[in-house]
ROKOL-124503 format. One record per residue (C-alpha): residue number from 1; residue in one letter; x, z negated, y. Coordinates in steps of 0.1 Angstrom, whole numbers. Each point is the difference from the previous one (the first is absolute). Layout:
REM ROKOL-124503
  vexfi  pati   east     up  north
    NUM     A      X      Z      Y
...
END
This chain:
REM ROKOL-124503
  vexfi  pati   east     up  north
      1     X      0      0      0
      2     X     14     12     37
      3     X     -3    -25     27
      4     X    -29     19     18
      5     X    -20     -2    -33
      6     X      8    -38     -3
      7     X    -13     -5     38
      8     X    -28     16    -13
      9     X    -12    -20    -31
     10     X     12    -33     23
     11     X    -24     10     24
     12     X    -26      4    -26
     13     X     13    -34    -14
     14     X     -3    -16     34
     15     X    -38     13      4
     16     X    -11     -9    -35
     17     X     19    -41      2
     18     X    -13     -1     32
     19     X    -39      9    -12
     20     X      3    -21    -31
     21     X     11    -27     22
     22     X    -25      2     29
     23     X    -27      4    -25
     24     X      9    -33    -18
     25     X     -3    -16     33
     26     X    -34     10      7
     27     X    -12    -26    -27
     28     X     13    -25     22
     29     X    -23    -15     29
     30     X     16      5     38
     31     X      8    -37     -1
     32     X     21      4    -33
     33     X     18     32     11
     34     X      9    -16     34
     35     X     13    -34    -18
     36     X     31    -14      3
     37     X     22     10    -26
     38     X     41     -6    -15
     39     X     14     33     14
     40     X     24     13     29
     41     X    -34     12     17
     42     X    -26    -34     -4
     43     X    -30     19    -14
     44     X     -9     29    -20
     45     X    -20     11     33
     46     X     34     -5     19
     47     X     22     20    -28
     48     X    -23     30     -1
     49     X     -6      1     33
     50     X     45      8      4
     51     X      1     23    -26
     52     X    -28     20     17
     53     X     17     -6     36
     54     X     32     12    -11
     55     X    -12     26    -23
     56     X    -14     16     36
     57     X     29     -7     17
     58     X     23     22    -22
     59     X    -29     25    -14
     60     X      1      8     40
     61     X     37      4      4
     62     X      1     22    -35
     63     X    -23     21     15
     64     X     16      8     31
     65     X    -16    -24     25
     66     X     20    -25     16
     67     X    -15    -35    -12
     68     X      2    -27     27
     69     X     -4    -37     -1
     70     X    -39      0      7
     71     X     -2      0    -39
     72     X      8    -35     -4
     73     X    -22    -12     31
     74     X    -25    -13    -22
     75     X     11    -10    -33
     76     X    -31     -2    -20
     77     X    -18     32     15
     78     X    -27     -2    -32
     79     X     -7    -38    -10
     80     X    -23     10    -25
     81     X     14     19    -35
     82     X    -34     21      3
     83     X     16     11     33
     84     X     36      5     -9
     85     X     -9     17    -32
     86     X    -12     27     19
     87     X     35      2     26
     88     X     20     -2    -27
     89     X    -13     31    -21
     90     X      3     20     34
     91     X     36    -11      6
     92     X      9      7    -37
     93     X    -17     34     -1
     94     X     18     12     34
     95     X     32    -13    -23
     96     X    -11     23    -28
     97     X     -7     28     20
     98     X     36     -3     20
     99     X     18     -6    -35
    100     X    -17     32    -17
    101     X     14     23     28
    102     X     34    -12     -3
    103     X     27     21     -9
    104     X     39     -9     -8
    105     X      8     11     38
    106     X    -28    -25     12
    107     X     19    -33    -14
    108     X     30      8     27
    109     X    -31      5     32
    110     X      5    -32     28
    111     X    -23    -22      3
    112     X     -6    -19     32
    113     X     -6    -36      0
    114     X     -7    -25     27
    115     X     20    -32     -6
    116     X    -12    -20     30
    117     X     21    -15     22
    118     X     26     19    -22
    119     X     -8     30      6
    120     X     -4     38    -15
    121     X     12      0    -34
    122     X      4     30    -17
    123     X      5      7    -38
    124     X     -7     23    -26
    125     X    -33      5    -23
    126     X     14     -8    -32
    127     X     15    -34     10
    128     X    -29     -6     21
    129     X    -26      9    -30
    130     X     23    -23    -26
    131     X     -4    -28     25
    132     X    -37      2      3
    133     X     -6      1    -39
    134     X     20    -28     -6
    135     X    -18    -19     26
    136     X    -30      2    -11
    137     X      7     -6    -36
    138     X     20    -32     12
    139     X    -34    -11     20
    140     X    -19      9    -30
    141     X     15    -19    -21
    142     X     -5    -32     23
    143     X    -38      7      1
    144     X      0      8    -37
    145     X     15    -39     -4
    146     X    -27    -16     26
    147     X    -26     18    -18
    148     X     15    -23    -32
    149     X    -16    -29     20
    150     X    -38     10      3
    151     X    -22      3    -21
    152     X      2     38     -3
    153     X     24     14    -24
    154     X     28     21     17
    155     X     -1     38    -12
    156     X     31     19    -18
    157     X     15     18     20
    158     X     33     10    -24
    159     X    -18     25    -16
    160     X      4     35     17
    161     X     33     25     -4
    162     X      0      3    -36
    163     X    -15     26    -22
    164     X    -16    -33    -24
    165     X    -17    -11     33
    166     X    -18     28      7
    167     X    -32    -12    -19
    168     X     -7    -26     28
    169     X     18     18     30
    170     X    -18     37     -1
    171     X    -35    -18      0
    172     X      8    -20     29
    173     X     13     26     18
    174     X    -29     20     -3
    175     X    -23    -28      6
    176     X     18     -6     34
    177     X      1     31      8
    178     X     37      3      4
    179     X     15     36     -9
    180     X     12     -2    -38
    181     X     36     11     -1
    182     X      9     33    -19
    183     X     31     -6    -16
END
């Protein structure tokens, strides 16, 4: 598998932990998704909420824009998983969409960033796109563990890339509505 292929089946990934997640949370009530919770972020609401932030953040930069600052303003933009459910499955998709036109060439394109008080950053897509996947799986994961501690069982989320998985991942993807992956 080429790198632009693996962006491509990580963006799938992404889109399909992300759903499986988000729709385990909806069996939670708005007070239990908002409660204070062992984590680096202190609440499922709060962990979600900065994997979509910064999901927006780079998704704009990958796709040419220039994010700025304003994306962190407010940092629980949907308090209810209903609500972030839905922002999520738009940010993924525009990550979809921007992995499947990628080419080899692509992974070298700048990408602007805003750091702030920093300033202009600029780096390259594949870096930037590595980053971003590994971020959210590491926020996953921490939801994934606060999800341990209600009384809603976390979902798998392990079970994607390989050909033995594809039993559980195809359906989902269709039942999403994510774009299946031709290999």
């Amino acid at each position: 598998m080429d790198l632009v292929s693996h962006f491509r089946h990580m963006a799938r990934n992404n889109a399909w932990s992300n759903e499986r997640l988000l729709r385990t949370c909806l069996h939670l009530s708005d007070t239990e998704f908002a409660a204070e919770r062992v984590g680096f972020f202190p609440s499922l609401q709060a962990t979600l909420n900065h994997i979509l932030i910064i999901d927006r953040f780079y998704v704009e930069g990958l796709e040419g824009g220039v994010p700025t600052y304003a994306h962190f303003e407010n940092e629980i933009p949907c308090p209810k998983a209903a609500d972030l459910i839905e922002a999520q499955r738009a940010v993924d998709r525009r990550l979809i969409a921007l992995c499947d036109a990628l080419d080899t060439a692509g992974l070298t394109r700048a990408v602007r960033l805003d750091r702030g008080a920093k300033g202009m950053d600029i780096e390259t897509m594949g870096p930037v796109l590595a980053h971003l996947f590994v971020h959210q799986i590491h926020h996953r994961g921490q939801a994934h563990a606060m999800l341990s501690s209600t009384r809603v069982a976390p979902p798998q989320l392990d079970e994607y890339f390989l050909d033995y998985d594809a039993p559980l991942r195809d359906p989902d993807l269709r039942d999403f509505g994510l774009p299946p992956l031709s290999a």
